[in-house]
VEXPAZA-649978 format. One record per residue (C-alpha): residue in one letter; residue number from 1; x, y, z. Coordinates in nm, 4 decimals. Layout:
! VEXPAZA-649978
 res   n        X        Y        Z
   A NUM        X        Y        Z
...
//
This chain:
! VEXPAZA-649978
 res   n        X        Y        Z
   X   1  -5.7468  18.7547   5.5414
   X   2  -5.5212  18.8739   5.8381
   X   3  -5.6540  18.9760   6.1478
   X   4  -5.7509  19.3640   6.0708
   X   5  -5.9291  19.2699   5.7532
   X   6  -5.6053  19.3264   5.4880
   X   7  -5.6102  19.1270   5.2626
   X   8  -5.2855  18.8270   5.2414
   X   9  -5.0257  19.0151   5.0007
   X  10  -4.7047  18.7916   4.8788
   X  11  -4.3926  18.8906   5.1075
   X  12  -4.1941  19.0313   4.8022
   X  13  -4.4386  19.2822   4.7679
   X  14  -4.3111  19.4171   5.0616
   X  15  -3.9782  19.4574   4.9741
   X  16  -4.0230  19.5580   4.6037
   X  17  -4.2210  19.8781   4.5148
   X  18  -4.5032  19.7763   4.3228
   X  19  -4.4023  19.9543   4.0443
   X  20  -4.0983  19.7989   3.9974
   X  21  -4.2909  19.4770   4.0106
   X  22  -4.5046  19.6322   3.7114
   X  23  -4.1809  19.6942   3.5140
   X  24  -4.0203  19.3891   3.5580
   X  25  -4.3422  19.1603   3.4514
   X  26  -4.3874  19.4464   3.2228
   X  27  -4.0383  19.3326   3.0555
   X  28  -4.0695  18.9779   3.0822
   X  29  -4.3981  18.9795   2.8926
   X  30  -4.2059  19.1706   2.6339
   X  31  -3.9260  18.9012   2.6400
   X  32  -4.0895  18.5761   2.6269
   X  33  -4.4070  18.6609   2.5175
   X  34  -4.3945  18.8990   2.2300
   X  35  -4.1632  18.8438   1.8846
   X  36  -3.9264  19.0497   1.9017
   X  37  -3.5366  19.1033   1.8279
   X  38  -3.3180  19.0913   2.1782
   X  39  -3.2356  18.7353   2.2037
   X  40  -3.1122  18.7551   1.8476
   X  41  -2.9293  19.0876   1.9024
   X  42  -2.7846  18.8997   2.2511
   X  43  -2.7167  18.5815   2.0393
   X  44  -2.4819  18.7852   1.8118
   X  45  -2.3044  18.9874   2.0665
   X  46  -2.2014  18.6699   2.2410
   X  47  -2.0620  18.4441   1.9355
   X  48  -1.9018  18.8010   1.8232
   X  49  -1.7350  18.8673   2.1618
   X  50  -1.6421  18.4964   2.1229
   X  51  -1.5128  18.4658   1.7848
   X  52  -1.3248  18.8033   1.8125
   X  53  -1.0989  18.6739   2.1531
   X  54  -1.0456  18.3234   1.9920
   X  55  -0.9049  18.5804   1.6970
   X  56  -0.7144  18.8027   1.8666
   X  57  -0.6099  18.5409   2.1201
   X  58  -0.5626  18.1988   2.0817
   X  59  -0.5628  18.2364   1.6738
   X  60  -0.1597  18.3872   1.6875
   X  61  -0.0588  18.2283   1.9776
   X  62  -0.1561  17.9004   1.8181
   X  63   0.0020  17.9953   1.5096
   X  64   0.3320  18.0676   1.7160
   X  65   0.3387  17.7423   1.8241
   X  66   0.2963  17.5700   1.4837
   X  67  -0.0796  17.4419   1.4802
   X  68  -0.2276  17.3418   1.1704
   X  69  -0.3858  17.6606   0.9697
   X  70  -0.6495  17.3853   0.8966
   X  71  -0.7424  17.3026   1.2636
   X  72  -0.7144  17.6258   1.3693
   X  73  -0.9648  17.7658   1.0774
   X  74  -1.2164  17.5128   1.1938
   X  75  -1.4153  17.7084   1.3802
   X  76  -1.4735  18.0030   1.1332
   X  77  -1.6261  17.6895   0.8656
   X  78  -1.8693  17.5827   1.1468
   X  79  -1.9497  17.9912   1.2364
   X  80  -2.0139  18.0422   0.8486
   X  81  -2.2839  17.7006   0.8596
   X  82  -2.3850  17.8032   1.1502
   X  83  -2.5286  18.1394   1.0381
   X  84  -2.7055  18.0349   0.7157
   X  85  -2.9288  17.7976   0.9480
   X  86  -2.9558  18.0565   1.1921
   X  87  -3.0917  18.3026   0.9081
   X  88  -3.2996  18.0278   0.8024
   X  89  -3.4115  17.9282   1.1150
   X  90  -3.5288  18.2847   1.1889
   X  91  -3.7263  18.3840   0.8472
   X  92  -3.8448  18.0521   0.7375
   X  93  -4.1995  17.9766   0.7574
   X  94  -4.2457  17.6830   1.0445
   X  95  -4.5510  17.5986   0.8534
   X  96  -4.8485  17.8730   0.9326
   X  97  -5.1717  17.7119   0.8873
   X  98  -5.4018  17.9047   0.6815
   X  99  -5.7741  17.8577   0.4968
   X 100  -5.5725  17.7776   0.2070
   X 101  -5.3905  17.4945   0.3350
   X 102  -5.5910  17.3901   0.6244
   X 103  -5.7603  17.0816   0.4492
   X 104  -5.3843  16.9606   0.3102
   X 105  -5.2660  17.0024   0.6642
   X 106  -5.5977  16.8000   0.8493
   X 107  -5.4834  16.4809   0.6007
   X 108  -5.1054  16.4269   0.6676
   X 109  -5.0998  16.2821   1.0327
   X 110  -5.3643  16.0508   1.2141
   X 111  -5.5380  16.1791   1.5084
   X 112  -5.4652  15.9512   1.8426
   X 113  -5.8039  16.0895   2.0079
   X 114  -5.5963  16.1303   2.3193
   X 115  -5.3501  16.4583   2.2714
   X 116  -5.5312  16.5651   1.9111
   X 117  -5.8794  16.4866   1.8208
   X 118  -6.0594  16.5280   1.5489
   X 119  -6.2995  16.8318   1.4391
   X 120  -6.1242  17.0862   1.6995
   X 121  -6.1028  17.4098   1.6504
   X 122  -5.8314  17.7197   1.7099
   X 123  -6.0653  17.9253   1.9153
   X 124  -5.8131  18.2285   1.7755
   X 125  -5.7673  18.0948   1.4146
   X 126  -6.1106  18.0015   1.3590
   X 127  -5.9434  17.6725   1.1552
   X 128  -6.0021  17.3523   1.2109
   X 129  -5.6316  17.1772   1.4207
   X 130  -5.4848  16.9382   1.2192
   X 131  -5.3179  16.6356   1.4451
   X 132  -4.9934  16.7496   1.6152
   X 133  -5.0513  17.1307   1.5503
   X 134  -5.1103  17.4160   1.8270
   X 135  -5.1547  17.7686   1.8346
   X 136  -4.8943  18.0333   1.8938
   X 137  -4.9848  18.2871   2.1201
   X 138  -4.6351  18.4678   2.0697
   X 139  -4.6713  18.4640   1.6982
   X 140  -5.0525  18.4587   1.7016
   X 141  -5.0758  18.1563   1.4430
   X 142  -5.1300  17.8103   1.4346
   X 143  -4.8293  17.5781   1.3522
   X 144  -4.8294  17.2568   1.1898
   X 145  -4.5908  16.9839   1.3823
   X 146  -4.5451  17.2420   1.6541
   X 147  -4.2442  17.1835   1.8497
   X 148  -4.1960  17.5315   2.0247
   X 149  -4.1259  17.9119   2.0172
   X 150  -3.7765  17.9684   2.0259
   X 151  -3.7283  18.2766   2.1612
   X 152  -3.3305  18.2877   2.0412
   X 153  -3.4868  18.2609   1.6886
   X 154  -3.7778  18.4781   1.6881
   X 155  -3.9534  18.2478   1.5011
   X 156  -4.1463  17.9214   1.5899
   X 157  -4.0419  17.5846   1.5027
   X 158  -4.2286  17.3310   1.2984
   X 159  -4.2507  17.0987   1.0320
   X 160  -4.0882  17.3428   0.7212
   X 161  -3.8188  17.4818   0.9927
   X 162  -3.7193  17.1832   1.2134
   X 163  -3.4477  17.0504   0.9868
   X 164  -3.2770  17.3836   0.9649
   X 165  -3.3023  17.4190   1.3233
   X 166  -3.1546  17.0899   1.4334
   X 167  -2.8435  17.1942   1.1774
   X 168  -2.8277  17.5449   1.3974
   X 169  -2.8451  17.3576   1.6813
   X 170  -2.5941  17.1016   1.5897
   X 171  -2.3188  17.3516   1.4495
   X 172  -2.3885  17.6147   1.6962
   X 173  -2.2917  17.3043   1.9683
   X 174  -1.9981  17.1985   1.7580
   X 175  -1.8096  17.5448   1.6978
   X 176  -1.8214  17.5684   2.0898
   X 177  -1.6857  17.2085   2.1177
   X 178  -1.4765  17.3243   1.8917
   X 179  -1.2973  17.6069   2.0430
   X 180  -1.3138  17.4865   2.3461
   X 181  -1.0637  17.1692   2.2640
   X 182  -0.8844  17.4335   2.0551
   X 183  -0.7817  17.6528   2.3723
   X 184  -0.7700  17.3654   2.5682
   X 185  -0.4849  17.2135   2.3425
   X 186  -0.3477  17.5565   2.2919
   X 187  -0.2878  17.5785   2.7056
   X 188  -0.1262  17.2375   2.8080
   X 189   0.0745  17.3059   2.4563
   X 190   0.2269  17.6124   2.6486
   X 191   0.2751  17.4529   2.9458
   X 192   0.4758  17.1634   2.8203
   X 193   0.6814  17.3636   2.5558
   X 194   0.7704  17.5699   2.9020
   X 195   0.8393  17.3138   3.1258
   X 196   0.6283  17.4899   3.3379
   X 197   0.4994  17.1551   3.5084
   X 198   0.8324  17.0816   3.5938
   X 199   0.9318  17.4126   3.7747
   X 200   0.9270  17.3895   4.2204
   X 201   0.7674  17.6793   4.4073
   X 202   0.8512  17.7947   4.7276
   X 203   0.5412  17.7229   5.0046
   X 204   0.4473  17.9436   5.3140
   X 205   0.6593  17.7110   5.5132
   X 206   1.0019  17.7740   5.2936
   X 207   0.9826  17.3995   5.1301
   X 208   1.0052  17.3387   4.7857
   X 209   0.7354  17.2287   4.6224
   X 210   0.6502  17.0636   4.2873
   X 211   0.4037  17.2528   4.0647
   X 212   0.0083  17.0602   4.0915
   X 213  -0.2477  17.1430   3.8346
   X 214  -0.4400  17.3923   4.0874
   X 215  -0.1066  17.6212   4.0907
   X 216  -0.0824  17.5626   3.7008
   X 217  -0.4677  17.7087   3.6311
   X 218  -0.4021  17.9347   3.8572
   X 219  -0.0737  18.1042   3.7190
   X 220  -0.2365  18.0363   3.3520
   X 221  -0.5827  18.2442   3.4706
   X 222  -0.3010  18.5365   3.5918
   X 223  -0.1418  18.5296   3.2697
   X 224  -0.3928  18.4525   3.0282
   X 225  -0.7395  18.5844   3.2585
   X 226  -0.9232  18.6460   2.8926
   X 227  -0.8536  18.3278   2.7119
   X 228  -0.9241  18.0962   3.0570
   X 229  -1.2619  18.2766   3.0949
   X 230  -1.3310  18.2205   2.7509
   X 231  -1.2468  17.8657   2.7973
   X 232  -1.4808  17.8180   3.0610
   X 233  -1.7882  17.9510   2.9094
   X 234  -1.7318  17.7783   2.6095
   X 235  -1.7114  17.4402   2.8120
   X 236  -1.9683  17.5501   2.9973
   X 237  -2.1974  17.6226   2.6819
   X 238  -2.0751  17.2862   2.5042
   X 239  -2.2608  17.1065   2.7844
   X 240  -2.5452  17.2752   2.7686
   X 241  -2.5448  17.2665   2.3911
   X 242  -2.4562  16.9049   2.3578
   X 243  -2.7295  16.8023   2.6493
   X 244  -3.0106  17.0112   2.4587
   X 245  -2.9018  16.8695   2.1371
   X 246  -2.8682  16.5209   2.2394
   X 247  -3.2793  16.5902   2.3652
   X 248  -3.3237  16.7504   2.0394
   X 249  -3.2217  16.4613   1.8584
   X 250  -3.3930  16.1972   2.0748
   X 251  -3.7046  16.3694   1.9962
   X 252  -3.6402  16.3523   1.6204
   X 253  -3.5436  15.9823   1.5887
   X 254  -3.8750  15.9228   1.7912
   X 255  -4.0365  16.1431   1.5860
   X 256  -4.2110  16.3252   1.8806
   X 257  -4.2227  16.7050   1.9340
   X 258  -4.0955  16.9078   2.2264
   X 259  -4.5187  16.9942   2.2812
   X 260  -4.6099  16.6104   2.2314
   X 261  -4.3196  16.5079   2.5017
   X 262  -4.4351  16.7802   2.7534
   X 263  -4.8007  16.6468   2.7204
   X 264  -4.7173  16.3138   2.6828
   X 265  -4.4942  16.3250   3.0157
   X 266  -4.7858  16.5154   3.2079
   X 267  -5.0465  16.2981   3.0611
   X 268  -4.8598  16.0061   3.2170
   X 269  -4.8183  16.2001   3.5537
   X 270  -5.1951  16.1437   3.5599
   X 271  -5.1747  15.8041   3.6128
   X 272  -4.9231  15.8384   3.9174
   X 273  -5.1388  15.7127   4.1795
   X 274  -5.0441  15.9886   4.4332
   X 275  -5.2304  16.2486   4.1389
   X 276  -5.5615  16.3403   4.2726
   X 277  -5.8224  16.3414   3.9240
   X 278  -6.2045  16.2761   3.9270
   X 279  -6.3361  15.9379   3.9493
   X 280  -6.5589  15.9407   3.7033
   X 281  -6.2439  16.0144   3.4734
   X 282  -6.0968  15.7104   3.2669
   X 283  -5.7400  15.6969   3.2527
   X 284  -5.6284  15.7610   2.8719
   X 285  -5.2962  15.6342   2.7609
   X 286  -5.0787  15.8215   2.5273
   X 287  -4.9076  15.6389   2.2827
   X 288  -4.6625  15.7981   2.0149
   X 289  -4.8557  15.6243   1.6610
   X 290  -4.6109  15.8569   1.4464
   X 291  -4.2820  15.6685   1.5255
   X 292  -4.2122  15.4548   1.1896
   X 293  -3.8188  15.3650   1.2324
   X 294  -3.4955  15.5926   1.2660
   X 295  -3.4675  15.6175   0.9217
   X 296  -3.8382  15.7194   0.8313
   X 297  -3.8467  15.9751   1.0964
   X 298  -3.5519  16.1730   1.0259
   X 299  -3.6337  16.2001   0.6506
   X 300  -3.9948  16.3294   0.8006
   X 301  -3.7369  16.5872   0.9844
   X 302  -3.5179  16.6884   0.6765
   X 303  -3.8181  16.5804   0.3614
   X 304  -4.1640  16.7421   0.5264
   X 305  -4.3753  16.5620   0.2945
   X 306  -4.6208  16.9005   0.2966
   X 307  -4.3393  17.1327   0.2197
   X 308  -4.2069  16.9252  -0.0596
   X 309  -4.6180  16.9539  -0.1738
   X 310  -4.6412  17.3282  -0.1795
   X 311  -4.3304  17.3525  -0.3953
   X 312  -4.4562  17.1023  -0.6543
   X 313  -4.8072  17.2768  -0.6691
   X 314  -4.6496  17.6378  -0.6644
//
């Protein structure tokens, strides 16, 4: 409390109305915490801005300057993959657990009594949680092998998704990669078929000067502003494609989950000695008991033993 009696408010409050405050949380609930289409709509927008300046742009100047048709279609083969996991990714069913499949679900992994223990229940669900599932509160269900609710998706991922996911993920990463070496080459192509980086340029101080790669990006940004700001955000998103990926794929030849590495890394914060807990508390540690080999967890990824059960029954 201050000193007259008001109560302590946060200092943005007094620079933001309050009911732009309301709107803004109001949105951000909407975004993050509801299923719905924007990230998908935003997702499209981008790779069809994208595609349709590496068409109109580097596509015939590359073809001017004899690239392979081959190399150049490249990226429209990944975009075309790329979609039909996307699709799938975004209507397939991550692996909802119901009352009909609840009891197959509670006998395919072994509960480590540490993250999942036995004979818990989905306070929401009213279903017993199978080991390595968790409940949804974006799509209101619980998911067997959670991993997490991708918002660019608008779908959860799981154990019957997670395989088409990781092939979104992987040519989504690779048709950026892609075009970003393909503009790349396309650029120092045109500068050494110009003999640009042999050309002098006349300083501030009237002395000749020979042509350095800032003056090159700079005169190619002048010339070609569209295509070298496409470049960039493609690098830019190959990065942070290929890092997310590489995580991705860490976590699948570990056979871990993106919710199982969160609470695995905070349950081992627990033990940090600086971590304040009660004494009375024994320290449990978490050990991943659903790793069986590279080659046993990735067909786990792309063969979901319970998916390939359903069919069979159905």
């Amino acid at each position: 409390m201050l000193g007259g009696g008001m109560p302590e408010l946060p200092i943005i409050s007094y620079i933001i109305p309050e009911c732009l405050q309301r709107a803004v949380l109001k949105l951000l609930h909407y975004l993050f915490h509801t299923r719905n289409h924007t990230f998908i709509l935003l997702h499209l927008i981008l790779q069809g801005m994208v595609y349709s300046e590496y068409t109109w742009e580097i596509f015939d100047y590359c073809q001017e300057l004899e690239f392979s048709l081959h190399y150049l279609l490249l990226p429209y083969l990944l975009l075309i993959v790329n979609l039909v996991f996307f699709i799938l990714s975004c209507v397939s069913n991550p692996g909802t657990i119901t009352k009909a499949n609840e009891l197959l679900f509670l006998q395919v992994y072994e509960f480590d009594e540490v993250m999942f223990s036995k004979n818990m229940k989905c306070s929401t669900c009213n279903l017993r949680k199978p080991a390595r599932s968790k409940h949804c509160s974006v799509c209101n269900r619980c998911v067997h092998r959670f991993d997490h609710h991708c918002v660019w998706v608008n779908n959860c991922i799981g154990a019957w998704n997670a395989r088409y996911f990781l092939l979104y993920l992987l040519t989504l990463t690779a048709s950026a990669a892609t075009m970003a070496v393909v503009s790349s080459v396309f650029l120092v192509q045109l500068v050494v078929v110009s003999d640009l980086y042999l050309e002098t340029f006349v300083d501030d101080l009237g002395h000749f000067q020979v042509i350095d790669i800032v003056f090159l990006i700079q005169y190619l940004f002048l010339t070609f502003p569209r295509i070298v700001f496409m470049l960039g955000f493609v690098i830019m998103l190959s990065f942070l494609l290929g890092g997310y990926l590489c995580f991705t794929l860490y976590l699948a030849a570990t056979n871990q989950t993106t919710n199982e590495w969160y609470r695995g890394d905070w349950a081992w914060c627990q033990h940090c000695p600086h971590v304040a807990r009660p004494p009375s508390a024994e320290p449990q540690v978490h050990r991943n008991i659903h790793s069986h080999g590279l080659w046993s967890n990735l067909r786990e990824i792309f063969l979901p033993a319970t998916a390939h059960y359903e069919r069979k029954k159905n």
